[in-house]
DRENROLO-188501 format. One record per residue (C-alpha): residue in three letters; x, y, z. Coordinates in steps of 0.25 Angstrom, whole numbers. Last residue first. Example, Ala and Ser with C-alpha at 12.3 -4.5 7.8 and 13.67 -1.06 7.14 Angstrom:
<rs>
+--------+-------+-------+-------+
: residu :     u :     v :     w :
+--------+-------+-------+-------+
:    Ser :    55 :    -4 :    29 :
:    Ala :    49 :   -18 :    31 :
+--------+-------+-------+-------+
</rs>
This chain:
<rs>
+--------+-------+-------+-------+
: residu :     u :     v :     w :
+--------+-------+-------+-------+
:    Unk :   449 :   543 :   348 :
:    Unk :   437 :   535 :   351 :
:    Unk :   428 :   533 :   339 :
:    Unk :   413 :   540 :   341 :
:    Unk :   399 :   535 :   343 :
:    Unk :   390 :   547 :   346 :
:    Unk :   378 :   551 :   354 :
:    Unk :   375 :   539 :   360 :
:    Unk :   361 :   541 :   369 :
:    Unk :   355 :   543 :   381 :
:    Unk :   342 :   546 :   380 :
:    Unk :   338 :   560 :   386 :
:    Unk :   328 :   561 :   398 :
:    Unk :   336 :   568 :   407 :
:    Unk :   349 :   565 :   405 :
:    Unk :   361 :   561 :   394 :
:    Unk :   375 :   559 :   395 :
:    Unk :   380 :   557 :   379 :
:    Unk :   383 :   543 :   374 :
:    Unk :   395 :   542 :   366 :
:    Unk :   399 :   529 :   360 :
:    Unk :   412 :   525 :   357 :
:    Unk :   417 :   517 :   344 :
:    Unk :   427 :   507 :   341 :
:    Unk :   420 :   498 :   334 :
:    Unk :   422 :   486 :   341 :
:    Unk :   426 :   494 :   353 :
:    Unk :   413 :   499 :   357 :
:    Unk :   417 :   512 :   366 :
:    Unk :   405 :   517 :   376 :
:    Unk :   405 :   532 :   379 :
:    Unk :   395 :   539 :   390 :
:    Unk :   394 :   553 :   390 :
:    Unk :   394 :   565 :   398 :
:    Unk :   389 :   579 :   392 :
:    Unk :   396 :   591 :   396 :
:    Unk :   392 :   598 :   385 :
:    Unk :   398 :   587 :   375 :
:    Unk :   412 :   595 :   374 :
:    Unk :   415 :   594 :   389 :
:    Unk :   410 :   582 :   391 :
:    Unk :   418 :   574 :   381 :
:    Unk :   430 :   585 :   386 :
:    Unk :   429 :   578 :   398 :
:    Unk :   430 :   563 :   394 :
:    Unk :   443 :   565 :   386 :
:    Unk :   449 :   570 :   397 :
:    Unk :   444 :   559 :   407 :
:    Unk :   447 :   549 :   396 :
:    Unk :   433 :   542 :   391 :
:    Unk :   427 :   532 :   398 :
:    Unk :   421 :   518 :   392 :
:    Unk :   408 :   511 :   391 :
:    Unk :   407 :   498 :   381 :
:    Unk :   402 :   497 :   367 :
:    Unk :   396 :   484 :   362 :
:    Unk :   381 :   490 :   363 :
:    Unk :   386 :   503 :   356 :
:    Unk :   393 :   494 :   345 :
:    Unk :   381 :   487 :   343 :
:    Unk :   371 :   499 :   341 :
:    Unk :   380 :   505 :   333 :
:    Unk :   382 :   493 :   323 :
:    Unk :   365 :   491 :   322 :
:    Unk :   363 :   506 :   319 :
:    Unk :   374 :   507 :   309 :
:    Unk :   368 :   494 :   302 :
:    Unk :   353 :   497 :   304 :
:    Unk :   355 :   510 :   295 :
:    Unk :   350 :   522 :   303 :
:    Unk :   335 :   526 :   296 :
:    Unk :   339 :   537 :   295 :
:    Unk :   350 :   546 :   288 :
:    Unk :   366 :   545 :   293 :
:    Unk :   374 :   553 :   291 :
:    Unk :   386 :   549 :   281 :
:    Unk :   400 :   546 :   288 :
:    Unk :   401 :   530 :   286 :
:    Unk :   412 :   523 :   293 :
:    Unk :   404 :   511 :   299 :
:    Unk :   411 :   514 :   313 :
:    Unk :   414 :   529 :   313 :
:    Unk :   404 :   535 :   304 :
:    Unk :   393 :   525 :   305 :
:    Unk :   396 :   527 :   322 :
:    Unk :   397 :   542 :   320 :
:    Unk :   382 :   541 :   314 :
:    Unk :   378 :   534 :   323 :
:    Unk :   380 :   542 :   334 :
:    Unk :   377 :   553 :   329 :
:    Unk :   361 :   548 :   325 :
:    Unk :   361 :   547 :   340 :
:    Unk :   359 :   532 :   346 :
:    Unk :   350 :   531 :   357 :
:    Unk :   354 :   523 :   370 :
:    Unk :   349 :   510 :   376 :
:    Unk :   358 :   502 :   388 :
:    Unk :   370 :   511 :   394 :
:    Unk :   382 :   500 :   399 :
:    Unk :   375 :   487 :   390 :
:    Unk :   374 :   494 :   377 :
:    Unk :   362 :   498 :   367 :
:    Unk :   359 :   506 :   356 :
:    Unk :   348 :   516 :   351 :
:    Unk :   343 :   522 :   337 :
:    Unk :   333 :   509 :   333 :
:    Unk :   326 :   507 :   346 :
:    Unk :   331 :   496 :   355 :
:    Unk :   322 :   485 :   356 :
:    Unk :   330 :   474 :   359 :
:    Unk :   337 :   479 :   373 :
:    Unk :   350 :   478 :   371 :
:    Unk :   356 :   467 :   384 :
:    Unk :   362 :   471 :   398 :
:    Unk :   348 :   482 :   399 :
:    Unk :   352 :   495 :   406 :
:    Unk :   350 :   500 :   421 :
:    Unk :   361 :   511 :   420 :
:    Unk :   370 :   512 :   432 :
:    Unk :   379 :   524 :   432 :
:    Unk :   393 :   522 :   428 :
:    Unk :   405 :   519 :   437 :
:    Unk :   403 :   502 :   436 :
:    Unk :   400 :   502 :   421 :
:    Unk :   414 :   512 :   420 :
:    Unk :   422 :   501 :   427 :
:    Unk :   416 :   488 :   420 :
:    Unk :   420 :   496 :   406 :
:    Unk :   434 :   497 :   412 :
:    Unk :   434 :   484 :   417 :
:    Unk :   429 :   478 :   406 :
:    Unk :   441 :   486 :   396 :
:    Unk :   451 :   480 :   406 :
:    Unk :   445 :   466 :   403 :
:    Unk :   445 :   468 :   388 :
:    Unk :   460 :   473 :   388 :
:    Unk :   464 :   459 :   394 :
:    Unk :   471 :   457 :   407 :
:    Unk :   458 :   453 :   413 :
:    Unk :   455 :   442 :   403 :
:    Unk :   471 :   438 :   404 :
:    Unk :   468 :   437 :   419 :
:    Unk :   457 :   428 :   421 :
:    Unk :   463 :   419 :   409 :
:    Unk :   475 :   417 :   417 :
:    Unk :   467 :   415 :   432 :
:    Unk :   457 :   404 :   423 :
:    Unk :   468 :   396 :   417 :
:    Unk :   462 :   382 :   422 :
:    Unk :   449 :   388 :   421 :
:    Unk :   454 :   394 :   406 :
:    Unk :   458 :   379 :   402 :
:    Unk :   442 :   375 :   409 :
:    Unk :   435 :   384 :   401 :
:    Unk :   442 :   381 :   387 :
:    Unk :   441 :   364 :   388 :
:    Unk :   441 :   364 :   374 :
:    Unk :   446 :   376 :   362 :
:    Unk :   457 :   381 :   369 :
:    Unk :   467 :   388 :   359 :
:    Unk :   481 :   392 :   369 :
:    Unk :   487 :   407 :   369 :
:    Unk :   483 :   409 :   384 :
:    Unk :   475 :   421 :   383 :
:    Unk :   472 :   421 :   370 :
:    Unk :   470 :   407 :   369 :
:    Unk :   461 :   407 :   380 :
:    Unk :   453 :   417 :   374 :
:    Unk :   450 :   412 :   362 :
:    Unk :   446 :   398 :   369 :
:    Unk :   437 :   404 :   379 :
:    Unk :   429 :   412 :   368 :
:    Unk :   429 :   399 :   360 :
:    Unk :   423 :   391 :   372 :
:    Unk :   415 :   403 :   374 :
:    Unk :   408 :   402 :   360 :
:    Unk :   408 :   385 :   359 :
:    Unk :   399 :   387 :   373 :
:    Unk :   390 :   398 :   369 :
:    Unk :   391 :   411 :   375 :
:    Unk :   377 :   416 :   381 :
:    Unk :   375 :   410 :   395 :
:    Unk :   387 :   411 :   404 :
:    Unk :   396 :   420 :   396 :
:    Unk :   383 :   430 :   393 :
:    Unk :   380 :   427 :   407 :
:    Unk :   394 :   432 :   411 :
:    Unk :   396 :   444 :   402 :
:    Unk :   383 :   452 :   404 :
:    Unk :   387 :   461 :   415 :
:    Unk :   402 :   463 :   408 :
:    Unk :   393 :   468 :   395 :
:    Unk :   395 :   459 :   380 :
:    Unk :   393 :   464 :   365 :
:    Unk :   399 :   455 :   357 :
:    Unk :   391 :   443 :   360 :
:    Unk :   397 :   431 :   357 :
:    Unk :   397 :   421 :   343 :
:    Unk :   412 :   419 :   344 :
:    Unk :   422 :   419 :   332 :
:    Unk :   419 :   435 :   327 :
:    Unk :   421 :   441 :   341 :
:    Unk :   437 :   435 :   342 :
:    Unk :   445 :   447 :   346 :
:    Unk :   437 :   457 :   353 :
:    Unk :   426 :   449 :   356 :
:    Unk :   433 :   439 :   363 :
:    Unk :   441 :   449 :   373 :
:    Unk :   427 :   455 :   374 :
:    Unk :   420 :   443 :   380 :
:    Unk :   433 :   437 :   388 :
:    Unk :   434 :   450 :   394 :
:    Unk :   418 :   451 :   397 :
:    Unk :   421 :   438 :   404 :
:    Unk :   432 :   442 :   412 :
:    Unk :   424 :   455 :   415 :
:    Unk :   412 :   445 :   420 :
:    Unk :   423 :   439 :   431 :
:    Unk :   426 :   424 :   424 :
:    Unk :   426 :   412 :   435 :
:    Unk :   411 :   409 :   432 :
:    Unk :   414 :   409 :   418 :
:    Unk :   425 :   398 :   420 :
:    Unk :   416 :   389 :   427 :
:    Unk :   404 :   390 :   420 :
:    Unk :   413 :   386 :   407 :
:    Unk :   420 :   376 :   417 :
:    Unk :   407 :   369 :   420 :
:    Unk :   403 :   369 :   405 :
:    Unk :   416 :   362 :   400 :
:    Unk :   413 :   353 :   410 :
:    Unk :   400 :   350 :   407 :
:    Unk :   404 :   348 :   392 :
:    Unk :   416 :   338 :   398 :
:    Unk :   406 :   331 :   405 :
:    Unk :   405 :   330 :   420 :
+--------+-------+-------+-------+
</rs>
């Protein structure tokens, strides 16, 4: 066997031993600190982690992913024979991916998916999406309300003026991108309960994007009403 077929067997290898919330920490963990050197995905769902890993990252990108990583959690650079150093460390590197942050915040978002009612929604956007809707992985195709975007102009691009149509393709393109990165979280009981209270006893659904720092609200709707995003405001 060739060193490049071996360097593919322990690739296949070391994926295969990797849980998908292992793979989604090493995805995030990445992105949260290193997201302008490698060409990946910024937007990534647990269910789509391990073809994405398999199929989608390019050899010289995963070999630098590997290597940041590795010297993060062992405090050594490792640019050849990455895969098979971390098989040699595989139970170390295990537990520093689910000792991180990124991996707690998986299993919380893994933990609300599993408590939710299913939803039969597409795992990629759909291309055709009309102008004033945006798309994520936990809740598929949604309408944006004029309110919406015109707190995310307000708090994000910081311009206050109202805004008159057509929406410029800037604003739209930004807040269509932070609601597809943003993930499903829960509010604090208390804080909850008022929530309902003051929105006449309405439920609602709230996904945080952290790049920006910005939570979207999305209103329970019934009947025949389209669920939508009825604002985008900072977490206090």
């Amino acid at each position: 066997m060739d060193r490049v077929e071996a360097s593919e067997e322990a690739r296949k290898k070391l994926i295969e031993a990797l849980t998908d919330a292992e793979l989604l920490t090493i995805h995030r963990w990445v992105c949260s600190e290193q997201s302008f050197l490698f060409p990946i995905r910024r937007t990534l769902h647990k269910k789509q982690v391990r073809a994405y890993f398999e199929n989608r990252v390019g050899e010289k990108t995963l070999t630098g992913v590997l290597s940041f990583l590795f010297f993060r959690i062992f405090g050594d650079h490792e640019w050849t024979e990455v895969y098979e150093k971390i098989l040699v460390f595989l139970p170390r590197f295990k537990e520093a991916l689910r000792s991180s942050s990124h991996f707690k915040e998986i299993e919380t978002d893994t933990a609300i998916e599993d408590t939710s009612e299913p939803v039969a929604r597409a795992s990629e956007a759909p291309s055709d999406l009309p102008a004033l809707s945006a798309w994520n992985v936990t809740c598929g195709v949604v309408f944006i309300s004029k309110h919406a975007l015109e707190r995310f102009n307000e708090r994000v691009c910081g311009k206050s003026e109202p805004l008159s149509n057509p929406i410029p393709d800037r604003l739209l393109r930004s807040f269509k991108r932070a609601f597809e990165r943003a993930v499903p979280v829960t509010l604090d009981s208390r804080w909850n309960t008022a929530r309902i209270i003051n929105n006449n006893l309405r439920r609602a659904s709230y996904l945080v994007d952290r790049s920006s720092g910005i939570r979207f609200v999305l209103p329970e709707v019934s009947g025949r009403r389209k669920p939508f995003i009825a604002t985008a405001e900072r977490p206090k």
